[in-house]
N, CA, C and O of each residue as an XYZ file, in Angstrom:
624
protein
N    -104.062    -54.443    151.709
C    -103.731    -53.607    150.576
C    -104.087    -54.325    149.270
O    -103.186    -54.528    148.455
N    -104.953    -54.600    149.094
C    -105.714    -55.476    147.697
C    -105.812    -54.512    146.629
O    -106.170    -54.789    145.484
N    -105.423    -53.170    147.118
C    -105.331    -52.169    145.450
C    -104.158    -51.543    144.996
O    -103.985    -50.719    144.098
N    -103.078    -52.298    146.089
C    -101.771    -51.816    145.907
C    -101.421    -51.349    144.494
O    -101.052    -50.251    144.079
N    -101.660    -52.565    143.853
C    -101.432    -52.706    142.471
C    -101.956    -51.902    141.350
O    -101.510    -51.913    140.203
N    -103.056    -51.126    141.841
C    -104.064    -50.379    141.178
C    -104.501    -49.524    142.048
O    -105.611    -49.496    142.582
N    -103.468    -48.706    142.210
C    -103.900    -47.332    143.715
C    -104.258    -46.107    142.737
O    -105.060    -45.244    143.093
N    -103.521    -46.073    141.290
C    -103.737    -44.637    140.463
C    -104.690    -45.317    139.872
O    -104.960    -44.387    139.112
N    -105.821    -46.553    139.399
C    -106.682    -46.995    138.838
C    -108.020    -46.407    138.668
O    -107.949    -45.324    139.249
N    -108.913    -46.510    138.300
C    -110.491    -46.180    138.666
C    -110.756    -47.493    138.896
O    -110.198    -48.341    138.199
N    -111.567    -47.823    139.815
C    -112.206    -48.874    140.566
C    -113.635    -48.238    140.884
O    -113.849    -47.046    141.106
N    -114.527    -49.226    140.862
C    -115.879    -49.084    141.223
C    -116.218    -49.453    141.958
O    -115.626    -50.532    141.997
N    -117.267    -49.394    143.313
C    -117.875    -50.471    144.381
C    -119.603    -50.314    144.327
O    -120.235    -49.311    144.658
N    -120.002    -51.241    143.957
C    -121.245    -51.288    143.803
C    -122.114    -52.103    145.467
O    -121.579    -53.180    145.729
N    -123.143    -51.754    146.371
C    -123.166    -52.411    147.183
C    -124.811    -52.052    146.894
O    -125.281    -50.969    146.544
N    -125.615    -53.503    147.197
C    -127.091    -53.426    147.582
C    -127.983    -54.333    148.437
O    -127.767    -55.536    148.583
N    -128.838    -53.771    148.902
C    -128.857    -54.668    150.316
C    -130.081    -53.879    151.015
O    -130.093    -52.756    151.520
N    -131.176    -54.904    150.867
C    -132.422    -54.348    151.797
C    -133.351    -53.498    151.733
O    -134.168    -53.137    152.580
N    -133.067    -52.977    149.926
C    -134.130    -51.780    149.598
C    -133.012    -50.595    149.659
O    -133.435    -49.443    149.757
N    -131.564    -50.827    149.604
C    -130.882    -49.834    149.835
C    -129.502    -49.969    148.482
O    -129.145    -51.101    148.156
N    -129.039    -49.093    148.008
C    -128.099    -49.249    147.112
C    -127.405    -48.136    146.916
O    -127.805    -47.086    146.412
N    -126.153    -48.446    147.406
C    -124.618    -47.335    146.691
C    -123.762    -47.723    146.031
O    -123.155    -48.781    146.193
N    -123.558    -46.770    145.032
C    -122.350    -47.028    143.962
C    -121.406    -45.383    144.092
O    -121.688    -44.232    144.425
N    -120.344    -46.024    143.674
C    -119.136    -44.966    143.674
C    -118.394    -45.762    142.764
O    -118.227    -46.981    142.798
N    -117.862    -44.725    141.745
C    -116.452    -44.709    140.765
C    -115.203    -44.002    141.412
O    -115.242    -42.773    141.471
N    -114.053    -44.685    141.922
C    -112.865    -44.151    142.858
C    -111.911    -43.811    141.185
O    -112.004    -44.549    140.204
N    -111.091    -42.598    141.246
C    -109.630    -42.649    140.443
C    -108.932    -42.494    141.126
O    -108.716    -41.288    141.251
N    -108.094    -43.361    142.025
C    -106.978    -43.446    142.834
C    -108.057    -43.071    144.192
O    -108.884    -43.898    144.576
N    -107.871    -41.414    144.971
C    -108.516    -41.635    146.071
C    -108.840    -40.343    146.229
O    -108.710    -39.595    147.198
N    -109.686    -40.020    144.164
C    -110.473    -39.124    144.558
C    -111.859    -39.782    143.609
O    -111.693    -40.294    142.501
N    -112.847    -39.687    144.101
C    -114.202    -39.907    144.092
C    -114.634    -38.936    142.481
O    -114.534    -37.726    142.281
N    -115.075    -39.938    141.633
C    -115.471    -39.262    140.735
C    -116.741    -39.299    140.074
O    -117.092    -38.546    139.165
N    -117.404    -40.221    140.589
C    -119.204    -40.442    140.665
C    -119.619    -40.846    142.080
O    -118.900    -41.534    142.805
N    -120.288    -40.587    142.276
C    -121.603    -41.588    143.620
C    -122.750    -41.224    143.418
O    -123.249    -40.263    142.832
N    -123.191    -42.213    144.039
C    -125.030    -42.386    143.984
C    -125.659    -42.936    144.760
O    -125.393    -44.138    144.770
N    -126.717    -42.524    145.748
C    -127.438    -43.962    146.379
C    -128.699    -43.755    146.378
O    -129.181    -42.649    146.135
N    -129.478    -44.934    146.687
C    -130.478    -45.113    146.218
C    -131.617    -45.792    147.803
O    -131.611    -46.942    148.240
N    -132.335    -44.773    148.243
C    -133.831    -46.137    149.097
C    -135.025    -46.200    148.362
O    -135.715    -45.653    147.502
N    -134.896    -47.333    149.290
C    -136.340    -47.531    149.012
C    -137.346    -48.748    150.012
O    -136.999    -49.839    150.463
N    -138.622    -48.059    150.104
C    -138.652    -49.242    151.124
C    -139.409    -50.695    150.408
O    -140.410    -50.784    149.696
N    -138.726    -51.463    150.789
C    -138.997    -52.637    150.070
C    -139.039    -54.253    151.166
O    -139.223    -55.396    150.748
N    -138.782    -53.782    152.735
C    -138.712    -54.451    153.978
C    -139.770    -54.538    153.998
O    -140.493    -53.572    153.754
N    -140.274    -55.833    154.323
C    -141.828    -56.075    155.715
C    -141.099    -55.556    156.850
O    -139.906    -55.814    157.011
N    -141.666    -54.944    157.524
C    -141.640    -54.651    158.937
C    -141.582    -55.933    159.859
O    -142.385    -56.832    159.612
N    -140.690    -56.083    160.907
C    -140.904    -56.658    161.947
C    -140.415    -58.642    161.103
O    -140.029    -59.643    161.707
N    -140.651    -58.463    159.749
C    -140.603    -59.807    159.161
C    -138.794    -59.982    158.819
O    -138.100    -60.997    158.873
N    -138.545    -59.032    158.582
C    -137.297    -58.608    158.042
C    -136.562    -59.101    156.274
O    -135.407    -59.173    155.854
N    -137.853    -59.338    155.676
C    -137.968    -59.788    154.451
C    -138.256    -58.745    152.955
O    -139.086    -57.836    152.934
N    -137.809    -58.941    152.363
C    -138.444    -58.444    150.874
C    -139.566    -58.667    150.627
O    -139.932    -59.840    150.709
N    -140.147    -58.045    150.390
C    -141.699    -58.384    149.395
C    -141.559    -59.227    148.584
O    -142.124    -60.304    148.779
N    -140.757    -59.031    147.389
C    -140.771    -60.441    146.828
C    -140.178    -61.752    146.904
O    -140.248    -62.603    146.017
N    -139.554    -61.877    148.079
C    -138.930    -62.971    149.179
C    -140.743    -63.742    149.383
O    -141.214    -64.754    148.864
N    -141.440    -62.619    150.460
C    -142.484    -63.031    150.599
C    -143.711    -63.505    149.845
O    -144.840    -63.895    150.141
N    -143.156    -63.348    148.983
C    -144.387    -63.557    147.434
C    -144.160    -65.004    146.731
O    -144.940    -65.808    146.220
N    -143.006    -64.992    146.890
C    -142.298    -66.382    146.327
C    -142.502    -67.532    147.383
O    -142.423    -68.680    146.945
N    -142.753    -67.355    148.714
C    -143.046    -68.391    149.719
C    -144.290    -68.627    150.179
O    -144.555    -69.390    151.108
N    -145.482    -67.649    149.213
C    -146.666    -67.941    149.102
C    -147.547    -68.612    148.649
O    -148.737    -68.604    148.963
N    -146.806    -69.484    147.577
C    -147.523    -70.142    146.909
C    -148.696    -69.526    145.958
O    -148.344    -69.166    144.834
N    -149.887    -69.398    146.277
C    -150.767    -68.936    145.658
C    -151.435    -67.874    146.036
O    -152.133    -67.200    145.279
N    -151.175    -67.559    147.801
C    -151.882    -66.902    148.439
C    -150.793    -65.542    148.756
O    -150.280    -65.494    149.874
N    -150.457    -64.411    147.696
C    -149.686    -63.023    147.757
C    -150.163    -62.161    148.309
O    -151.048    -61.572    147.690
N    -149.788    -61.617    149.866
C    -150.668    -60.397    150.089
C    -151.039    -59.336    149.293
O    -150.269    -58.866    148.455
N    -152.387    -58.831    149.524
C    -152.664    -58.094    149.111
C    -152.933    -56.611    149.587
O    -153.620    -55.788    148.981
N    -152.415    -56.462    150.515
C    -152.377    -55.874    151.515
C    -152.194    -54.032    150.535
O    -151.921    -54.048    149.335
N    -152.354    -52.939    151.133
C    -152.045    -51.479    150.789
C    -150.129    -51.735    150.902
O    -149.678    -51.301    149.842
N    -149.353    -52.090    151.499
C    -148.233    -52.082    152.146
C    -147.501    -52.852    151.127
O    -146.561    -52.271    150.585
N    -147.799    -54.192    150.733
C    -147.348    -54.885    149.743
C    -147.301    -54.353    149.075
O    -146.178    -53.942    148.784
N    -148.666    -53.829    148.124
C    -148.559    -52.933    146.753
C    -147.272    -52.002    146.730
O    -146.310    -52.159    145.979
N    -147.445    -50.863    147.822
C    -146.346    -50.184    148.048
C    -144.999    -50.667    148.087
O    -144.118    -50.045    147.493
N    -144.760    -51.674    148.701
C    -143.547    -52.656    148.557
C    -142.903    -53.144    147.331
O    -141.685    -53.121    147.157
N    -143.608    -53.506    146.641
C    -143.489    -54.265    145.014
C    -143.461    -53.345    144.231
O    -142.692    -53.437    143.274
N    -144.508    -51.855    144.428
C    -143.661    -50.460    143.694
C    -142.316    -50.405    143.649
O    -141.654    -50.810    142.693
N    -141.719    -49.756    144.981
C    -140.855    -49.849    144.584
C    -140.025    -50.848    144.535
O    -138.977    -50.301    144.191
N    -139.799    -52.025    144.662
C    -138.644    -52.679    144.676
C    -138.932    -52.761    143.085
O    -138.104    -53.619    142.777
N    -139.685    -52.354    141.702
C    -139.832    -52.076    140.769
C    -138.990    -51.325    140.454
O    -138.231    -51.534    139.508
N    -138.951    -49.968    141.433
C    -138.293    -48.455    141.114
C    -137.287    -48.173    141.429
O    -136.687    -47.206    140.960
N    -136.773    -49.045    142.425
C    -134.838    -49.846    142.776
C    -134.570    -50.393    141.637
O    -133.719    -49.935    140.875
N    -135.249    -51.407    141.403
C    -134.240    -51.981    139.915
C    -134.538    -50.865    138.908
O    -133.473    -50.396    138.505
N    -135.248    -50.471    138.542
C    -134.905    -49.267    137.022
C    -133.737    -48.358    137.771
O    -132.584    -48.487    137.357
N    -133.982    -47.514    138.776
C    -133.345    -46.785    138.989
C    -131.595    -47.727    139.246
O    -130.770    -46.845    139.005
N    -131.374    -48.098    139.348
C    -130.574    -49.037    139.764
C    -129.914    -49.457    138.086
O    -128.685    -49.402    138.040
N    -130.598    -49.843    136.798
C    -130.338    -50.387    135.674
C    -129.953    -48.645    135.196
O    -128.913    -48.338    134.613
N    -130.762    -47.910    135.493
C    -130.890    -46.781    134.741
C    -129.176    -46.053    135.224
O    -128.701    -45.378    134.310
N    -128.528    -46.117    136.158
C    -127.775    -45.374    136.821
C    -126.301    -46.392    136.370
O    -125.218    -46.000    135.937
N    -126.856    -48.059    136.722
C    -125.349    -48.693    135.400
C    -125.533    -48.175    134.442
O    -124.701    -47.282    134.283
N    -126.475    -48.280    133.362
C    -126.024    -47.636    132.367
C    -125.216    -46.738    131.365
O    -124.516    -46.776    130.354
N    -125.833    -45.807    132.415
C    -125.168    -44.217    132.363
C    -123.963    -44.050    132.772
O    -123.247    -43.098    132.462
N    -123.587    -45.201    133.679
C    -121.733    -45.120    134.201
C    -121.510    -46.043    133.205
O    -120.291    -46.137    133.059
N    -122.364    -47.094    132.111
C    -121.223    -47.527    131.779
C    -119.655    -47.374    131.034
O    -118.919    -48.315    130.736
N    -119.442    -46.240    130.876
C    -118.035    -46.033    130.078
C    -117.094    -46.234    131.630
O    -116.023    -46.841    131.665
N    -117.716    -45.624    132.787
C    -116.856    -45.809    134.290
C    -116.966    -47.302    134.159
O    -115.916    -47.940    134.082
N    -118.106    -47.925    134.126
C    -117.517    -49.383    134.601
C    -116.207    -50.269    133.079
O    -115.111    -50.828    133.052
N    -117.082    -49.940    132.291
C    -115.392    -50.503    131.531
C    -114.434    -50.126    131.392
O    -113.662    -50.727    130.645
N    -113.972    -48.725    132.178
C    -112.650    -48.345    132.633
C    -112.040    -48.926    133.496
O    -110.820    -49.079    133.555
N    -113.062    -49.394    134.433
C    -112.512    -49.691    135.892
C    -111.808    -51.238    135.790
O    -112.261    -52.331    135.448
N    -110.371    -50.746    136.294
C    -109.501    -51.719    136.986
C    -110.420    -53.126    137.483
O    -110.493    -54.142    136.792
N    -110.978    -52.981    138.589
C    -111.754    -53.759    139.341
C    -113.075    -53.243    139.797
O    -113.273    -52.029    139.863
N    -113.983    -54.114    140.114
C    -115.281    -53.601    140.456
C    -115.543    -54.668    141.713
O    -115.375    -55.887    141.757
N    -115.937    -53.893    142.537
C    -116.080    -54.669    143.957
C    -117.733    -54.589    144.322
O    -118.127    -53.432    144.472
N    -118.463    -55.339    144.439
C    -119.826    -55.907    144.939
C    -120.017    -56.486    145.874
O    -119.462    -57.566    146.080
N    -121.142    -55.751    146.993
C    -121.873    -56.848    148.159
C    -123.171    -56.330    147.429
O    -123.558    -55.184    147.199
N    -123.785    -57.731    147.106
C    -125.429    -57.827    147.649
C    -125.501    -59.098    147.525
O    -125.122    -59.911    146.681
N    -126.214    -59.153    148.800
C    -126.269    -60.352    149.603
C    -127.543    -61.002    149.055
O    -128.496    -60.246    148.868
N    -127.690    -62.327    148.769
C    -128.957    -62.863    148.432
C    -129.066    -62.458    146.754
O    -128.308    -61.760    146.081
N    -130.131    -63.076    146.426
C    -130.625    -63.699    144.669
C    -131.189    -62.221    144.618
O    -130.694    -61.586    143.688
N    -131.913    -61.658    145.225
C    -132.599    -60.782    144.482
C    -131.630    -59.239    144.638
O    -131.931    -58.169    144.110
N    -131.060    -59.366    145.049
C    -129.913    -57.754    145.487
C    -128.988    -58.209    144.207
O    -128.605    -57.260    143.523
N    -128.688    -59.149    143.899
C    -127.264    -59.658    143.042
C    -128.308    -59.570    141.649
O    -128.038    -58.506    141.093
N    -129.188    -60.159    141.034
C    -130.251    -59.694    140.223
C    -130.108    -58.112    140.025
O    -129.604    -57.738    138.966
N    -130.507    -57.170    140.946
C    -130.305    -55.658    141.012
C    -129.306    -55.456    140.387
O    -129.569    -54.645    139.499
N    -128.188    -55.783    140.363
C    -126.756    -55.491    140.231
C    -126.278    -55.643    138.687
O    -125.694    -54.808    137.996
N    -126.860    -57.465    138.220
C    -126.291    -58.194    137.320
C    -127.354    -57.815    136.166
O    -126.974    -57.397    135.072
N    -128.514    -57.967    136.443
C    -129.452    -58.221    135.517
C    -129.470    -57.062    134.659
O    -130.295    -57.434    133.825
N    -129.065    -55.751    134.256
C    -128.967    -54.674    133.096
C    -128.250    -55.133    132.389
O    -128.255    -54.449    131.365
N    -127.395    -56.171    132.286
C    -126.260    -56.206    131.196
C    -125.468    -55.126    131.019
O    -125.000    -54.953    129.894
N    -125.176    -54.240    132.023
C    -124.045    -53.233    132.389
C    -122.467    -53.975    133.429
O    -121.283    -53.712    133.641
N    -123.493    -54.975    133.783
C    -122.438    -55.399    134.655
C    -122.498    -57.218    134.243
O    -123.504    -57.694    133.717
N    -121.436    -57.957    134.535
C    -121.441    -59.494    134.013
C    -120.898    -59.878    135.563
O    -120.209    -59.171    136.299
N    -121.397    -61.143    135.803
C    -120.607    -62.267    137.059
C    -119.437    -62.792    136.396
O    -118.489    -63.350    136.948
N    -119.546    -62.625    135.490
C    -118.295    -63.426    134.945
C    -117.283    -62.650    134.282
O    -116.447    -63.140    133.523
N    -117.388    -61.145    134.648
C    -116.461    -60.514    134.108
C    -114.946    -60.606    135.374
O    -115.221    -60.229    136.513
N    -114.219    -60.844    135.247
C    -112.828    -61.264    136.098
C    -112.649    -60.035    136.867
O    -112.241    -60.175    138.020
N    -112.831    -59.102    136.525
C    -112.499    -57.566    137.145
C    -113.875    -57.659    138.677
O    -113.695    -57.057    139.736
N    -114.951    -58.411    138.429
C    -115.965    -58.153    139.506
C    -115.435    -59.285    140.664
O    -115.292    -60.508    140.654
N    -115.232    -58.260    141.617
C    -114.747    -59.114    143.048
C    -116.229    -58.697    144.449
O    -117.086    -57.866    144.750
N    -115.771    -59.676    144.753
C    -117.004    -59.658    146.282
C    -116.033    -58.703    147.220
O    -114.839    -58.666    146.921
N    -116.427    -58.062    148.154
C    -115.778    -57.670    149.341
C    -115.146    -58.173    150.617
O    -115.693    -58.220    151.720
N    -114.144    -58.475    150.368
C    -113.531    -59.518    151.674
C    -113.367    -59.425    152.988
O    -112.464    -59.990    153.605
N    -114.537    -58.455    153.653
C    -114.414    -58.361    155.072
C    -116.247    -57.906    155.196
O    -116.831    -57.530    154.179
N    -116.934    -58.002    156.457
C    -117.904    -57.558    156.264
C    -118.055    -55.917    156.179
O    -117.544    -54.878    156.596
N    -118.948    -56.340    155.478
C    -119.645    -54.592    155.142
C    -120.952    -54.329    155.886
O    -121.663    -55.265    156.251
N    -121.281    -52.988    156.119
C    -122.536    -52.182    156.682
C    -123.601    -51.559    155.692
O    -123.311    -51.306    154.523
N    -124.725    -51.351    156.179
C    -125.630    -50.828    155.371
C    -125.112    -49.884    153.983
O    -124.361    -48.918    154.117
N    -125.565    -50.268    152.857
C    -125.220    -49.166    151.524
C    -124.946    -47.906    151.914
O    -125.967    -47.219    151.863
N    -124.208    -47.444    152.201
C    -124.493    -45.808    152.405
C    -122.891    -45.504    151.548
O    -122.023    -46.342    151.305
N    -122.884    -43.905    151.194
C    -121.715    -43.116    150.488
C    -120.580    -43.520    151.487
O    -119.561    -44.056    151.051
N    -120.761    -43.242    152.969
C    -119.887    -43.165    154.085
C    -119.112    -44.699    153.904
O    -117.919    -44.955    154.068
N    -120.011    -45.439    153.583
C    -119.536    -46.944    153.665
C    -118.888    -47.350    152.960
O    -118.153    -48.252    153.361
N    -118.780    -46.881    151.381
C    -118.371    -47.128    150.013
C    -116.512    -46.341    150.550
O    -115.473    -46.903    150.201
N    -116.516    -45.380    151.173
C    -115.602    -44.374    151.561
C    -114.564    -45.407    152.523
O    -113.353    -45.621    152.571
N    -115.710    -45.872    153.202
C    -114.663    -46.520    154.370
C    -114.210    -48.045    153.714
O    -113.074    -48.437    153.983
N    -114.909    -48.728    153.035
C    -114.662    -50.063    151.955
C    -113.608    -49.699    151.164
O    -112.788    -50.599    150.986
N    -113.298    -48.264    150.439
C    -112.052    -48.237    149.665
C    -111.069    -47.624    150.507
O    -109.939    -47.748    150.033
N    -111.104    -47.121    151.392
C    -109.760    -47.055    152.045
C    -108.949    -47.855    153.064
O    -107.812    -47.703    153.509
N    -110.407    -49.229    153.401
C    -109.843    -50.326    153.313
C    -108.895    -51.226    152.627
O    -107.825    -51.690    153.021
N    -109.617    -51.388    151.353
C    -109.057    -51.800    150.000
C    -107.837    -51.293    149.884
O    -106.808    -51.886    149.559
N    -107.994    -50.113    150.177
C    -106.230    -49.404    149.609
C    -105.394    -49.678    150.686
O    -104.248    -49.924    150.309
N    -105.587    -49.734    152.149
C    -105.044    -50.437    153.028
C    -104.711    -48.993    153.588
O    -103.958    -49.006    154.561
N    -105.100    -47.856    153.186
C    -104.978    -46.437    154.152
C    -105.812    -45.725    155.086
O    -107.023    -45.913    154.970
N    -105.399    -44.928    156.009
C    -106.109    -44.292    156.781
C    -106.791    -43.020    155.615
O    -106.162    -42.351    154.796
N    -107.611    -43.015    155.780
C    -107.959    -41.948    155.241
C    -107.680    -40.473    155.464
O    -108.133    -39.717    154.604
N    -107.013    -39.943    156.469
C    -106.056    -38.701    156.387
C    -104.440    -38.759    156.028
O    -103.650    -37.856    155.753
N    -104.222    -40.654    156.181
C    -102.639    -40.436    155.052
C    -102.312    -39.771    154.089
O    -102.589    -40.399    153.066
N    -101.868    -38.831    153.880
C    -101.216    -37.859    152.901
C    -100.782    -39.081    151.607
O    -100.625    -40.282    151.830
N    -100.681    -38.576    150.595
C    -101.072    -39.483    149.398
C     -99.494    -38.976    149.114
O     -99.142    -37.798    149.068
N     -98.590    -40.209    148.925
C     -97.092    -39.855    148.260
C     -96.921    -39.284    146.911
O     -95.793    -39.046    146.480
């Protein structure tokens, strides 16, 4: 129950991970924004980012049709991604707490780098149990974790 304290609050959960990204604004435990976002931004079979792989190239960056496509969008994740904090930001400086998974430098970059959101703002917490792929369903099942309820508990 980590939202005991802040069950009538707005809370945010931001999660990104793999070319994939969901956000939701909670007020207590009704849903008052969501959003998610793909994109493919995986090597196949490598299980890497494009620009994971670009950075361990040294000099030699594929050039491949697939790459290009790759480095599009993981371009069009972060705008879309900066473009969508933005626009919540009056939700995120409401919010009680803001809860984040993205795993690795370049997902946490996605997240941090608009100046919508700070690492060092006290309200941004990591998620304390593991989490599953970005999806709405997941953000759903992460806060009714958080709140420590079943999700058909009748709300007192």
């Amino acid at each position: 129950k980590l939202l005991s304290g802040v069950a009538k609050a707005k809370v945010t959960l931001l999660f990104a991970s793999g070319g994939h990204f969901a956000g939701c604004v909670f007020q207590g435990r009704e849903k008052v924004r969501s959003k998610t976002f793909h994109r493919y931004v995986i090597r196949a079979k490598a299980g890497t980012r494009q620009a994971v792989r670009d950075a361990m190239g040294g000099g030699s960056v594929p050039k491949s049709a697939g790459s290009s496509i790759r480095r599009h969008n993981e371009e069009a994740l972060q705008r879309d991604i900066n473009d969508l904090l933005e626009a919540w930001r009056g939700d995120l400086g409401e919010s009680a707490l803001v809860f984040v998974h993205a795993p690795g430098t370049v997902n946490k970059a996605s997240l941090f780098g608009s100046g919508a959101l700070s690492h060092k703002d006290p309200r941004v917490r990591g998620v304390p149990f593991a989490t599953r792929r970005p999806t709405l369903s997941e953000l759903n099942r992460v806060h009714s974790l958080l709140l420590g309820i079943h999700p058909d508990t009748p709300e007192p």
